[in-house]
C-alpha positions in Angstrom: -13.6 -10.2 7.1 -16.7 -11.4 6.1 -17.0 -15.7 6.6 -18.5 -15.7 3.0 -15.3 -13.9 1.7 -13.2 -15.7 4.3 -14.1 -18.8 2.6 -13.8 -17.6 -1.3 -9.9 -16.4 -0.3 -9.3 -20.2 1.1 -11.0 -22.0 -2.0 -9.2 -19.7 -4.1 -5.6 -21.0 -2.0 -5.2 -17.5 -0.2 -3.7 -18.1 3.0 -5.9 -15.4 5.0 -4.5 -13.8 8.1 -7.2 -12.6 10.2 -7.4 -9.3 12.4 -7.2 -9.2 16.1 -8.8 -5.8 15.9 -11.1 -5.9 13.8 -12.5 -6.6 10.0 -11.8 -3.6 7.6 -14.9 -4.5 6.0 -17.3 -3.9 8.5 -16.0 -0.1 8.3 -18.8 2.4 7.0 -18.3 6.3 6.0 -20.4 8.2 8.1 -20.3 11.6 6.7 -18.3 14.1 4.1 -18.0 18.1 4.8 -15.9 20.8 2.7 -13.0 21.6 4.5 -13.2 25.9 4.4 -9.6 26.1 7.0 -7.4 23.7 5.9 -6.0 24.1 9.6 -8.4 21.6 10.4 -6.5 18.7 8.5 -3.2 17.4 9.9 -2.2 15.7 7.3 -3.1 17.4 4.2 -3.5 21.2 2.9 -4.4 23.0 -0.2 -2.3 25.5 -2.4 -3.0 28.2 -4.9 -0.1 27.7 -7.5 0.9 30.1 -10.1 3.3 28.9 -12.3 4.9 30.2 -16.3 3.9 27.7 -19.2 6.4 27.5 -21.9 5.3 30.4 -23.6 5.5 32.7 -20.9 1.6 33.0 -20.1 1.4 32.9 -16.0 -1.4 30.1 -15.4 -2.8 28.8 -11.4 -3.1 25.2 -10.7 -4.6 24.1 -7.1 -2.4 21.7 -5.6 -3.1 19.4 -2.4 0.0 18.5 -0.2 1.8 17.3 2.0 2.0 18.8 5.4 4.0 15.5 7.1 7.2 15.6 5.1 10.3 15.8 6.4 13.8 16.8 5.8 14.7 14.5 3.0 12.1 14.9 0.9 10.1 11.3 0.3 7.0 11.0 2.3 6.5 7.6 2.2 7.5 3.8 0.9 5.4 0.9 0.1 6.4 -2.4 0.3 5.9 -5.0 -2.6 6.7 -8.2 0.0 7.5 -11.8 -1.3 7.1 -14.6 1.1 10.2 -17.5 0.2 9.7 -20.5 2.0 12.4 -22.0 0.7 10.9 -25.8 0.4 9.9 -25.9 -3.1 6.4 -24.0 -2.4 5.6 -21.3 -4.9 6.5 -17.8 -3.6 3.4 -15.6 -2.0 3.2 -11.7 -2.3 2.1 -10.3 0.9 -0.8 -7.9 0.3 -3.4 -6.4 2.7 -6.8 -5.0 3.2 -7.7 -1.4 4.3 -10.7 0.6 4.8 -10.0 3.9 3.1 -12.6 6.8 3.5 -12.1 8.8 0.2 -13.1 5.4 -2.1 -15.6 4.6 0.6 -14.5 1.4 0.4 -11.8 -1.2 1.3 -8.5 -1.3 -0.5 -5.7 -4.1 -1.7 -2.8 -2.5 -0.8 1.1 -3.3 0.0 2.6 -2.9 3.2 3.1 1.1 3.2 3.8 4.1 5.5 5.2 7.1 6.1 8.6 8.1 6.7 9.9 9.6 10.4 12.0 12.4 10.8 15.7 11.6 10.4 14.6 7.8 9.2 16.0 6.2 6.1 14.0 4.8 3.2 15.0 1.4 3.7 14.7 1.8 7.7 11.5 3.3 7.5 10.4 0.1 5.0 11.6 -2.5 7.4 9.9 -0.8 10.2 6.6 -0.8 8.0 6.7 -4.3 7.7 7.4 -5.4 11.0 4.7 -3.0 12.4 2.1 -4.0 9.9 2.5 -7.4 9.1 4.8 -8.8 12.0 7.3 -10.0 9.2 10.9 -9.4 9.6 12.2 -8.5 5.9 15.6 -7.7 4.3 15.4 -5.3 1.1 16.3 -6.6 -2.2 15.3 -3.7 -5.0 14.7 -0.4 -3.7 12.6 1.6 -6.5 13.4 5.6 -7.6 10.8 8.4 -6.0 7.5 8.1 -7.9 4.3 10.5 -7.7 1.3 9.2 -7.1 -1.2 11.7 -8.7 1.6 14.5 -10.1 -1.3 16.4 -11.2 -3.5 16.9 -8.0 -1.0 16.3 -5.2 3.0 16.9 -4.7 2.8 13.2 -2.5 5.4 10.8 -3.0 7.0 7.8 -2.1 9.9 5.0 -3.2 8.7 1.0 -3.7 10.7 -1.1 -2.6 10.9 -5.3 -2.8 11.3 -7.1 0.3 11.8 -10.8 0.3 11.0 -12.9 4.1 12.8 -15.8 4.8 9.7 -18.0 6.2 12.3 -20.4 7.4 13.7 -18.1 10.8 12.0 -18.7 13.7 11.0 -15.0 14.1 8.6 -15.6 11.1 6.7 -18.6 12.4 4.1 -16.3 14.1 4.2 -13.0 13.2 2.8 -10.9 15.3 1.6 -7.0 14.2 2.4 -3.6 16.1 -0.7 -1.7 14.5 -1.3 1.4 15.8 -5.1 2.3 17.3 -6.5 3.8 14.3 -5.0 1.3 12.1 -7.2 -2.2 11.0 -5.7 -4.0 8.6 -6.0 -7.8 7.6 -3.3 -9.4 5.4 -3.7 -12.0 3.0 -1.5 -13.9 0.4 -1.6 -14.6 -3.2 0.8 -16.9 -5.2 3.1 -14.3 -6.9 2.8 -16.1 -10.4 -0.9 -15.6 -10.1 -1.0 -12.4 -9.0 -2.7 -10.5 -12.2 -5.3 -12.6 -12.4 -5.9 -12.2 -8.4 -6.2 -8.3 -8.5 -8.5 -8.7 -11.1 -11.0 -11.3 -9.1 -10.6 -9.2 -6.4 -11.8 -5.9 -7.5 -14.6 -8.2 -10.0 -15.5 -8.9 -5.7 -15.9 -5.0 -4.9 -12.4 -4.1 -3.7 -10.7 -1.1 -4.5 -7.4 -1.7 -6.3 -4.5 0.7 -4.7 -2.7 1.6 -8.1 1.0 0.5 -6.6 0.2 -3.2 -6.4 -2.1 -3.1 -9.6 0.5 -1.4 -11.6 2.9 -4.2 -10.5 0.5 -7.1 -11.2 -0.2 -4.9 -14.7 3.3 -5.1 -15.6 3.8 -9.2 -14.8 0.9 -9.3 -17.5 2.1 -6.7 -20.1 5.7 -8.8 -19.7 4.0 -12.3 -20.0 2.3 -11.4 -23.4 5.4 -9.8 -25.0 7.8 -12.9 -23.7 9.9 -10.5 -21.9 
């Protein structure tokens, strides 16, 4: 991170965690190509759908998916984390900053992943967490499947809530288990504050992953009906 925005996430009481590795800021997109064999992706591929609208008229839609899921049908989980320090501070969400190549640009994102063959949802969330953020977690809401982009992509994924107890020793210091191609920094907001923080952030340039918008979104739409 930057020390200019290093020092507007302190003023603005974010307790900033910084990366060993490195800042996802500094992280440029080089170049762009059409893919013409989708062999060459690992991760993603492209269909050719045909499907029957309701009034019998066969139609095509092109479809990107999925070539990592496994046998039980979620790809992946995201983590909406709350820090409880138990103390009588306010709770923090947990959020983090990614580079991500298709917005050219860095993301505010939740604790997320994919989910390994023969691994539970809840597992794989735990796992997440501990490998991204160094936190150990329990689950406390685990959300249904949702679709990210239903009409581009067949991706999916379950969000769950995860509360840490920042009173165990194991989360004094966390430490993360990122893997080589993953730089990620983590921050914290005050949860009660959190609409207004998603919004100063992408007002600073930051891409807004929808999963954590569309939760600070809701806090908002429920403040200003009383719900």
């Amino acid at each position: 991170m930057s020390l200019c925005l290093g020092r507007r996430l302190v003023s603005r009481g974010f307790k900033v965690m910084s990366a060993v590795k490195g800042s996802p800021s500094k992280a440029r997109l080089v170049s762009s190509r059409p893919v013409l064999d989708t062999n060459e992706c690992k991760w993603i591929g492209l269909e050719k759908m045909k499907y029957l609208d309701p009034n019998g008229n066969e139609r095509e839609w092109d479809c990107a998916v999925r070539k990592t899921r496994n046998t039980g049908n979620v790809d992946g989980i995201g983590i909406f984390t709350i820090l409880n320090y138990k103390d009588g501070r306010p709770l923090e969400v947990l959020l983090q900053k990614q580079f991500r190549p298709p917005v050219e640009g860095v993301c505010i994102e939740v604790p997320a992943g994919l989910i390994d063959a023969d691994e539970g949802i809840e597992t794989a969330a735990l796992r997440e967490l501990l490998e991204e953020t160094g936190y150990i977690g329990k689950i406390i809401k685990q959300g249904p499947i949702i679709y990210n982009d239903p009409g581009f992509t067949n991706t999916n994924m379950s969000l769950l809530t995860a509360e840490v107890d920042m009173t165990l020793d194991e989360n004094k210091n966390p430490k993360t288990q990122l893997e080589e191609n993953e730089f990620i920094e983590c921050f914290t907001v005050p949860l009660k504050e959190l609409p207004e923080e998603m919004l100063k952030l992408e007002k600073e340039g930051y891409k807004l992953d929808a999963r954590i918008q569309n939760v600070a979104h809701g806090i908002a739409i429920a403040r200003q009906y009383n719900l």
